[in-house]
C-alpha positions as a Markdown table, in Angstrom:
| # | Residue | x | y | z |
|---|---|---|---|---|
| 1 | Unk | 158.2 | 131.0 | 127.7 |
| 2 | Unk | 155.3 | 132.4 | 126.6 |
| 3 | Unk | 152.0 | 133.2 | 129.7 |
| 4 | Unk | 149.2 | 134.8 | 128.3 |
| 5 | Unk | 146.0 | 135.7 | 130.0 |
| 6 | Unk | 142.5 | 136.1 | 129.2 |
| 7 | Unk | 141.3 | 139.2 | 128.1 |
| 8 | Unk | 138.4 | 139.8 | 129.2 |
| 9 | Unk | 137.8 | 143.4 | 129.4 |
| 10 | Unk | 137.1 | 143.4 | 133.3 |
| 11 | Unk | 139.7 | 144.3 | 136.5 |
| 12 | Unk | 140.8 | 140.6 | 137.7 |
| 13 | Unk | 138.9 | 139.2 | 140.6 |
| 14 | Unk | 140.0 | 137.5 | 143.1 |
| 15 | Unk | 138.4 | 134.9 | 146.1 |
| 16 | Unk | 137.4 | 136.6 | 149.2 |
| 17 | Unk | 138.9 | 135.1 | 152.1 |
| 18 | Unk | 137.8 | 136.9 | 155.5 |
| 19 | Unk | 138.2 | 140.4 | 154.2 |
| 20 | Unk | 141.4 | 139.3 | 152.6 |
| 21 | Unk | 141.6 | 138.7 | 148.5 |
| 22 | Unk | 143.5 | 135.8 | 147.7 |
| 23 | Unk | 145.6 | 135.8 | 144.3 |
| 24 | Unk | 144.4 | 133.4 | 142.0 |
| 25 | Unk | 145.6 | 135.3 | 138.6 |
| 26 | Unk | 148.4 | 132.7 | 138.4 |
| 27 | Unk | 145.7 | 129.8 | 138.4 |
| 28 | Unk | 145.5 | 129.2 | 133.7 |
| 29 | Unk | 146.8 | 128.2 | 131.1 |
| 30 | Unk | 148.4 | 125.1 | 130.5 |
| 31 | Unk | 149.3 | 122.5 | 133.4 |
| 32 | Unk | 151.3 | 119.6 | 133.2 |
| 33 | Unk | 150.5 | 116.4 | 135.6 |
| 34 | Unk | 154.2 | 115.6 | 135.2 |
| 35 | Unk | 155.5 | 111.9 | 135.4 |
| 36 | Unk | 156.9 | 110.6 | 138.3 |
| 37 | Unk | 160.5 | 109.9 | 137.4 |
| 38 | Unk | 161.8 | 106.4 | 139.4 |
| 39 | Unk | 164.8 | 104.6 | 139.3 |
| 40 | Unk | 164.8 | 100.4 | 139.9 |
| 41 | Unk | 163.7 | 100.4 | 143.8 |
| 42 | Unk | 160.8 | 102.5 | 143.4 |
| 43 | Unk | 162.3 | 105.7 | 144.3 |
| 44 | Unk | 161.9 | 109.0 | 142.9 |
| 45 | Unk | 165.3 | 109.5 | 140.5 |
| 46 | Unk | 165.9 | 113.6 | 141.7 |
| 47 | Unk | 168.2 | 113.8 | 138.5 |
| 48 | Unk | 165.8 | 112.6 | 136.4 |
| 49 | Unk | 163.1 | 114.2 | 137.9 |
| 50 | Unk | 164.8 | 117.6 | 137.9 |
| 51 | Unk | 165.1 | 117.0 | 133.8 |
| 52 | Unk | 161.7 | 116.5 | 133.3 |
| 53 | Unk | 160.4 | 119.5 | 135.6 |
| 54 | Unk | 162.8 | 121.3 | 133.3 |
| 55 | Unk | 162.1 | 120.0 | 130.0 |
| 56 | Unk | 157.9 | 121.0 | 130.8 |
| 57 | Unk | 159.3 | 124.7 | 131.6 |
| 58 | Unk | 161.2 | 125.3 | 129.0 |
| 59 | Unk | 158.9 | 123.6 | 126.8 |
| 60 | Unk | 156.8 | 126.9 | 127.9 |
| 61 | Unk | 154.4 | 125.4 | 130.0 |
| 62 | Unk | 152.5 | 127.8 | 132.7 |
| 63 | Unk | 152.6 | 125.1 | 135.5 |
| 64 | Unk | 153.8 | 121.8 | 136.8 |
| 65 | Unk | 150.9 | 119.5 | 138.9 |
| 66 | Unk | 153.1 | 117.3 | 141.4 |
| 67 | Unk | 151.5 | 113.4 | 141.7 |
| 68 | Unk | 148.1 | 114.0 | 139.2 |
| 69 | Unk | 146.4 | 110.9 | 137.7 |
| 70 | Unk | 150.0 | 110.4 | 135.2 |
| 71 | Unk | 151.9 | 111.1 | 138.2 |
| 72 | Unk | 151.2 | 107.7 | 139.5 |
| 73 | Unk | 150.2 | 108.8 | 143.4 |
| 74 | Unk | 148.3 | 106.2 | 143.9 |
| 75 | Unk | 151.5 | 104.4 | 144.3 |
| 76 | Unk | 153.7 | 106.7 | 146.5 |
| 77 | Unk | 154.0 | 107.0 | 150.1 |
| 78 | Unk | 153.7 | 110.4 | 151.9 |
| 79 | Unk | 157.3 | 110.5 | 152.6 |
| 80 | Unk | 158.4 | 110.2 | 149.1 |
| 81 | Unk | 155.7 | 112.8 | 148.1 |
| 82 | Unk | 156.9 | 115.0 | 150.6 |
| 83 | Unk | 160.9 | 114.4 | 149.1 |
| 84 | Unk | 159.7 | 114.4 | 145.6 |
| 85 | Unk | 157.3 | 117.8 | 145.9 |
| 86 | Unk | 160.6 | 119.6 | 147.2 |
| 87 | Unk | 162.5 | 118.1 | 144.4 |
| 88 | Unk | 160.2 | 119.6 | 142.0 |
| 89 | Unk | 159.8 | 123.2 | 143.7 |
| 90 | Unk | 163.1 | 123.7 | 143.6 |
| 91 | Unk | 163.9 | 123.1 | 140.3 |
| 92 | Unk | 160.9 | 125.3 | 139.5 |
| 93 | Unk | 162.4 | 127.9 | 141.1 |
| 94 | Unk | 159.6 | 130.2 | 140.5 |
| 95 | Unk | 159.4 | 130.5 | 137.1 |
| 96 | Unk | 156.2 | 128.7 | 137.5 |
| 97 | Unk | 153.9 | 127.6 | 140.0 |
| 98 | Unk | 153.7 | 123.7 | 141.5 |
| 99 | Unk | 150.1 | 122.7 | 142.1 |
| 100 | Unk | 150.3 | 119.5 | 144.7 |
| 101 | Unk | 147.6 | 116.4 | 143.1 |
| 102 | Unk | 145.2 | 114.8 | 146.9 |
| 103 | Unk | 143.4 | 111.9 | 145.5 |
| 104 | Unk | 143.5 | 109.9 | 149.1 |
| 105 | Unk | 139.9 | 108.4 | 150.2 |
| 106 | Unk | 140.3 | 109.4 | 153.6 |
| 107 | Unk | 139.5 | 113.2 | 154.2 |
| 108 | Unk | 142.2 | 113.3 | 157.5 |
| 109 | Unk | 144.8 | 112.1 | 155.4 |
| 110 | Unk | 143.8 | 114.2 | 152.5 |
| 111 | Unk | 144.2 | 117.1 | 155.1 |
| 112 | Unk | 148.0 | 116.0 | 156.3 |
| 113 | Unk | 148.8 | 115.7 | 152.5 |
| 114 | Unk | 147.3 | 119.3 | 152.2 |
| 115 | Unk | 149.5 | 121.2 | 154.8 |
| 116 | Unk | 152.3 | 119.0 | 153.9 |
| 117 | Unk | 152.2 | 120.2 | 150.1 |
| 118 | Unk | 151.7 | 124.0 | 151.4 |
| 119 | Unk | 154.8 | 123.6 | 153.7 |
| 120 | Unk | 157.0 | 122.8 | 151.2 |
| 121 | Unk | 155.7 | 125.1 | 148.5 |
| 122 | Unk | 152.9 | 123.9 | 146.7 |
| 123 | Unk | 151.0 | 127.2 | 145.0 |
| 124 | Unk | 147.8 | 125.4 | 145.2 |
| 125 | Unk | 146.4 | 121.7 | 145.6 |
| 126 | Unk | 143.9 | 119.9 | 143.9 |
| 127 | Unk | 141.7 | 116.9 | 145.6 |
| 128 | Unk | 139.8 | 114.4 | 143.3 |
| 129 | Unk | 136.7 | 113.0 | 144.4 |
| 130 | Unk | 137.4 | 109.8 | 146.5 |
| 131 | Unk | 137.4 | 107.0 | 144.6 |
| 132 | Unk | 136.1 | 103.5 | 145.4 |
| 133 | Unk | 133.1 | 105.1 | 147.9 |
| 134 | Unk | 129.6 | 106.4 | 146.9 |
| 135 | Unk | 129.4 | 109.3 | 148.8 |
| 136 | Unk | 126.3 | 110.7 | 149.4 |
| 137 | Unk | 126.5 | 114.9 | 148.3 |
| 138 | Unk | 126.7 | 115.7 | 151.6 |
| 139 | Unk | 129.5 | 113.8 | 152.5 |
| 140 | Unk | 131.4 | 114.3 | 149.7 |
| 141 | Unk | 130.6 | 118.0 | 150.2 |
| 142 | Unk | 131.9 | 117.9 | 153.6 |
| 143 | Unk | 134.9 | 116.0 | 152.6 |
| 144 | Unk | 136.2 | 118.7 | 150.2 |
| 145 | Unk | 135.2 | 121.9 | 152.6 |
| 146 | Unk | 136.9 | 120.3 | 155.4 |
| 147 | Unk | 140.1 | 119.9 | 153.3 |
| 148 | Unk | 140.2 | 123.3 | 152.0 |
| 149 | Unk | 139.4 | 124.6 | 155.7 |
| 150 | Unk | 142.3 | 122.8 | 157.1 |
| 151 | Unk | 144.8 | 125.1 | 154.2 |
| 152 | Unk | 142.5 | 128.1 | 154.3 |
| 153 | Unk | 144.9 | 130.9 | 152.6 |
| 154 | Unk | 145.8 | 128.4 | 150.2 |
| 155 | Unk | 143.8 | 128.3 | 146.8 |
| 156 | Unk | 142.2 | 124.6 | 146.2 |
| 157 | Unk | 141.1 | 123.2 | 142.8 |
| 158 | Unk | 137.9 | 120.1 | 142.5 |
| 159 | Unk | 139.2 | 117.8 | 140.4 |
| 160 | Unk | 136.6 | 116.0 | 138.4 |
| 161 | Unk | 137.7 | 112.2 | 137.0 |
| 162 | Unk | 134.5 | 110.3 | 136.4 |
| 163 | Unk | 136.2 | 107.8 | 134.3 |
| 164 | Unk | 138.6 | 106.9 | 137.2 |
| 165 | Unk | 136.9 | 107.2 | 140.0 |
| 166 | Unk | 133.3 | 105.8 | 138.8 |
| 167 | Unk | 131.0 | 108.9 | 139.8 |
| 168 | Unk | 131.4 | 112.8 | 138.8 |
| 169 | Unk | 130.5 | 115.4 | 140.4 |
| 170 | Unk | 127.6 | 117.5 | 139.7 |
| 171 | Unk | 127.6 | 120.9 | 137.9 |
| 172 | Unk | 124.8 | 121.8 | 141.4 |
| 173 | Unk | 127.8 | 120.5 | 143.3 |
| 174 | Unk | 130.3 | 122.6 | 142.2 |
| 175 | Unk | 128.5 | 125.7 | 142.1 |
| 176 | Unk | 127.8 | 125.2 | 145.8 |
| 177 | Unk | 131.3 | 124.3 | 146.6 |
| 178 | Unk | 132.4 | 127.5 | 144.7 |
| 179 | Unk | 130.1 | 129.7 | 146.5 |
| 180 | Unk | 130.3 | 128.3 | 150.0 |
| 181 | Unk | 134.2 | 127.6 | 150.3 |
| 182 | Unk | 136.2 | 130.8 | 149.8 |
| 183 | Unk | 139.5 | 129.0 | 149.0 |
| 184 | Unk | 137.8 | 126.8 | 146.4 |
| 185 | Unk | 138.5 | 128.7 | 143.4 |
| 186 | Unk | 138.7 | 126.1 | 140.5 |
| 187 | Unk | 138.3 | 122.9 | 139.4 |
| 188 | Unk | 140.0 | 120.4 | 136.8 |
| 189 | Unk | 137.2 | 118.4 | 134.4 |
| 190 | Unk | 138.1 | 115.7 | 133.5 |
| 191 | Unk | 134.6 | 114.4 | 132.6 |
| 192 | Unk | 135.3 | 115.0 | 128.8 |
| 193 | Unk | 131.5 | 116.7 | 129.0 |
| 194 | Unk | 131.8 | 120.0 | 127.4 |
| 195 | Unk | 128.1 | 121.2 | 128.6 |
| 196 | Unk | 129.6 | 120.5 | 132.5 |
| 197 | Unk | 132.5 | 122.4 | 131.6 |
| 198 | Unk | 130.4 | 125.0 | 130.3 |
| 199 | Unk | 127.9 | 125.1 | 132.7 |
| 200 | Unk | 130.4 | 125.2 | 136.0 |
| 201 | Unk | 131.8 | 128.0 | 133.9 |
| 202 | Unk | 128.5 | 129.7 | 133.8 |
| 203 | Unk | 127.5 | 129.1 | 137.2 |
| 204 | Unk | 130.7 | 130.1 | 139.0 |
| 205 | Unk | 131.5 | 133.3 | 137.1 |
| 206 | Unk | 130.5 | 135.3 | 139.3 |
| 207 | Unk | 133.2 | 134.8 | 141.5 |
| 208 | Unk | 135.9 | 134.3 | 139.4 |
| 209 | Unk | 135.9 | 130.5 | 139.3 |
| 210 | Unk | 139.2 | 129.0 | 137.3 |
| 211 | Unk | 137.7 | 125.8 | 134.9 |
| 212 | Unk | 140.6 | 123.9 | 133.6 |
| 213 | Unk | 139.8 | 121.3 | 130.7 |
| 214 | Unk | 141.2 | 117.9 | 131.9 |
| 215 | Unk | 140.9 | 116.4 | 128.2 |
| 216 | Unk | 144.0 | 116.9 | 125.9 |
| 217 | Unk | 141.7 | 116.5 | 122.8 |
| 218 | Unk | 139.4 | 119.4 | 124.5 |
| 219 | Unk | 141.5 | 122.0 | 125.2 |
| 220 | Unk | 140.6 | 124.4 | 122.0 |
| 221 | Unk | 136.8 | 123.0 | 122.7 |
| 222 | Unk | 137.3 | 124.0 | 126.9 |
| 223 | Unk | 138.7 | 127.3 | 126.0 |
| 224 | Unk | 135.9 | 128.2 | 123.9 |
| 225 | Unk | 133.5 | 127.9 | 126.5 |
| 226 | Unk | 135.5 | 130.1 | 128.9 |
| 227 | Unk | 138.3 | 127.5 | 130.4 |
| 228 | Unk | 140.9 | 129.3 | 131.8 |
| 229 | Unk | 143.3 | 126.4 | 130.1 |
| 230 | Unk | 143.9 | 123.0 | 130.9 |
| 231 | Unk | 145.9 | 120.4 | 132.8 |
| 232 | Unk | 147.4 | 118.1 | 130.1 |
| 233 | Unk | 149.4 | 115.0 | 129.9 |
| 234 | Unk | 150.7 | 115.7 | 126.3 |
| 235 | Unk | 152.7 | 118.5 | 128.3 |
| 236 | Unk | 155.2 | 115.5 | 129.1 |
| 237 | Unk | 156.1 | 115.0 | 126.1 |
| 238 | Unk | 154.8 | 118.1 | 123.1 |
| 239 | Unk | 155.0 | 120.8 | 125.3 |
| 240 | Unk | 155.2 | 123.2 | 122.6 |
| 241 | Unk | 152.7 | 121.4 | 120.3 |
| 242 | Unk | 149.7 | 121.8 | 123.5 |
| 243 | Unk | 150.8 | 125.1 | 124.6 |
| 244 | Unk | 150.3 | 125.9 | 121.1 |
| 245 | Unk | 146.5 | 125.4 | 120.9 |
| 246 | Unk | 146.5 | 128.0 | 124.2 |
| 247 | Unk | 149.1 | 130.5 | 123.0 |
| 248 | Unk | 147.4 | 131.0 | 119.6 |
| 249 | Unk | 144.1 | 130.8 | 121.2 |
| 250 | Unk | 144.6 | 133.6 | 123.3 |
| 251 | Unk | 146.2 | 135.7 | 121.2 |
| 252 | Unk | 143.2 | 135.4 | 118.9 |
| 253 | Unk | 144.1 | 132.9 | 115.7 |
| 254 | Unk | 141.2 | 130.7 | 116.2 |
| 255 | Unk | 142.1 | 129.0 | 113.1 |
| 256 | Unk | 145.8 | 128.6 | 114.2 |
| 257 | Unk | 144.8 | 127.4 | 117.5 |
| 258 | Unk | 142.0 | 124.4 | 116.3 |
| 259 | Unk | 144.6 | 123.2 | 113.4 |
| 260 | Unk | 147.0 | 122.8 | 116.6 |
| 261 | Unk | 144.2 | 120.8 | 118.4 |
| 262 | Unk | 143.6 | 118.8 | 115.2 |
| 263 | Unk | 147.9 | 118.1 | 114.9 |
| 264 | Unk | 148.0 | 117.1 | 118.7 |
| 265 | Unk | 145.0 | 115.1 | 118.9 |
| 266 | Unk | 146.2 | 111.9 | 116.6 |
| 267 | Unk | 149.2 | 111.5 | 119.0 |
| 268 | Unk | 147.1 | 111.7 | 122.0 |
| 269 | Unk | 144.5 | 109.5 | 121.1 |
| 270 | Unk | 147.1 | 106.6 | 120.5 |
| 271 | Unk | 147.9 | 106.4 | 124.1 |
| 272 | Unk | 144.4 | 104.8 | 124.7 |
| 273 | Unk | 145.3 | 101.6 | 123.1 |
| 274 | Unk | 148.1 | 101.5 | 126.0 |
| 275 | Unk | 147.4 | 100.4 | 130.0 |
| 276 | Unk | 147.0 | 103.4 | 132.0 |
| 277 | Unk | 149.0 | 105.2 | 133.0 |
| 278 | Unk | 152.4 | 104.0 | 131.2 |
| 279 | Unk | 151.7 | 105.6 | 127.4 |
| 280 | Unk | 153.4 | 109.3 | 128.6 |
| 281 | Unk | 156.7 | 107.6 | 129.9 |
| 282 | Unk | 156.3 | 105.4 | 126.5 |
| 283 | Unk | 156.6 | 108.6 | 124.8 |
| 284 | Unk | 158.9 | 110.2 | 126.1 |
| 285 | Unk | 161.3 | 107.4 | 126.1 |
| 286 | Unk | 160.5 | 107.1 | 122.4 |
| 287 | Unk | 162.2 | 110.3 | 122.6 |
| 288 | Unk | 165.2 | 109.3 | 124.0 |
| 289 | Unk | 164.6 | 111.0 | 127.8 |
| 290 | Unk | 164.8 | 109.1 | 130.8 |
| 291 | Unk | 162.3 | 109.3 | 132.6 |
| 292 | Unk | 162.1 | 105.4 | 134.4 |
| 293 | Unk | 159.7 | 103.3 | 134.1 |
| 294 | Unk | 155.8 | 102.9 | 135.3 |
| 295 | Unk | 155.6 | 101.9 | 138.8 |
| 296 | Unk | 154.7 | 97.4 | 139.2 |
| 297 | Unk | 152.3 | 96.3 | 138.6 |
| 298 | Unk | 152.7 | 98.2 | 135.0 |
| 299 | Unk | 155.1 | 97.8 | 132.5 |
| 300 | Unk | 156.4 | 99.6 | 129.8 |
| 301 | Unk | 154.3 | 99.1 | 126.3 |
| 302 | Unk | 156.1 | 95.9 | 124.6 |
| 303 | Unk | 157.2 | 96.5 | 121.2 |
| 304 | Unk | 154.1 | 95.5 | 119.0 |
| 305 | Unk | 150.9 | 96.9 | 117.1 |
| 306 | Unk | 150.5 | 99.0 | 120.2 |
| 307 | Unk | 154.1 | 100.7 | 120.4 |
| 308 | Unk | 154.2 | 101.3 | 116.6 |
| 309 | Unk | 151.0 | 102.7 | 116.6 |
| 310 | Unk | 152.2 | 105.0 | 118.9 |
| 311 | Unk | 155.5 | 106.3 | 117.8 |
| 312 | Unk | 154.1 | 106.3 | 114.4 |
| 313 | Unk | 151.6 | 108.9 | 115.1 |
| 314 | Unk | 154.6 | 110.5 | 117.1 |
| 315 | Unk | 156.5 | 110.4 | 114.0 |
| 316 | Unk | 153.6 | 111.9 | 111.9 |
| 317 | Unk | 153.6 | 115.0 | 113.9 |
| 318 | Unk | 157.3 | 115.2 | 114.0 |
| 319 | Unk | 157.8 | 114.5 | 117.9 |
| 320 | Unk | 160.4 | 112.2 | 117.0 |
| 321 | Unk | 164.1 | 113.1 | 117.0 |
């Protein structure tokens, strides 16, 4: 498995936390929001789930985000987090670091979910921005500094969904989080705005603050304004063909690493035709892994236009056994 890291030039930095400096050198390159393997009732399948945590590692990704947007956790109930979070931490084993996805409304339960995940194991959480509400900047500031207060020695990521969640937050925002909150280091943008990327990159520099592009089709563009990598549903099913566009990015073939962007970028972009969020288990079942099927009220993509669409772009980049 290949981990690089930047090379900057400069000593790592890390968060100051109450004298203390809190590791974040672990917190880049490319993180997959893994599917939630389920069998019939609903329940995470812990064979099946085990075989996909594995298949992302060896694939070569640098870490595994438990219950993100594609992890459906919108659907699950604490309880099964909590089973399913252990599941995945111990078939990780190490090698590479579980990151726990909060995108509850309320910020009390948001905090149970947060000691929960750093009980069992989680390396680091990320919250999204509550969806449904209109928060006013001070609440939602609030909400995310009260969450990251209640796990203070654990590193916490902003997680930026505009699309889902119907507001984004603000480059001013961030920056203020980032300076104010000692234990939140990063974020993931998912905006699909390079110029916030950059510019929560520019702002937040200065104390070592880990941007991850949330847009598979951006993850060459994100690196090149300073991303630290990104979290990335094609991880689920190319591995290799995402961590690609990092590895060769980082190693310096520019040209290497935007003709893999350009190779991955049809495949993604068919999954858009698809309901959200069933297109990854499409494609890896188009693969021949089981990995279950959505959570109701989704369904798997019939076979149609849709489907073909998909595994013929599949096909064309040779993702198909």
């Amino acid at each position: 498995m290949s981990g690089c890291g930047h090379k900057t030039g400069k000593a790592p930095q890390h968060s100051s936390l109450g004298g203390k400096k809190m590791n974040t050198d672990f917190i880049k390159g490319v993180v997959v929001p893994i599917i939630t393997v389920i069998d019939k009732d609903e329940k995470i399948d812990e064979s099946g789930m085990r075989s996909q945590v594995e298949y992302c590692i060896q694939g070569g990704l640098h870490g595994i985000l438990a219950f993100g947007s594609n992890g459906e956790f919108y659907q699950i109930e604490e309880e099964e987090m909590e089973r399913g979070l252990r599941i995945m931490v111990d078939q990780a084993a190490g090698r590479v670091p579980v990151y726990f996805g909060i995108g509850a409304i309320n910020t009390r339960k948001c905090i149970r979910l947060a000691r929960m995940a750093v009980e069992n194991g989680a390396a680091c959480i990320s919250v999204l921005q509550p969806m449904f509400l209109k928060p006013t900047s001070e609440e939602l500031f609030l909400h995310f500094k009260t969450i990251a207060e209640a796990v203070p020695e654990t590193p916490m990521l902003l997680y930026n969904n505009p699309g889902r969640v119907g507001y984004g937050l603000t480059a001013e925002m961030v920056d203020r989080l980032a300076h104010e909150v000692p234990n939140i280091v990063g974020m993931k943008d998912t905006s699909g705005d390079i110029t916030l990327t950059e510019e929560c990159v520019r702002r937040c520099r200065d104390v070592d603050f880990k941007v991850f592009g949330g847009k598979d089709t951006l993850l060459y563009a994100s690196l090149c304004v300073g991303a630290v990598g990104g979290v990335c549903t094609a991880g689920n099913f190319m591995p290799e063909l995402i961590c690609d566009v990092y590895n060769k990015y980082m190693a310096g073939d520019i040209t290497g690493s935007l003709e893999a962007q350009f190779k991955l970028n049809p495949v993604r972009l068919s999954m858009d035709a698809a309901s959200f969020p069933v297109a990854a288990k499409d494609m890896a079942i188009l693969q021949g892994r089981q990995v279950g099927d959505p959570y109701l009220p989704s369904l798997p993509t019939a076979e149609g236009p849709v489907l073909e669409k998909i595994r013929s772009a599949m096909a064309e980049a040779g993702l198909l056994p």
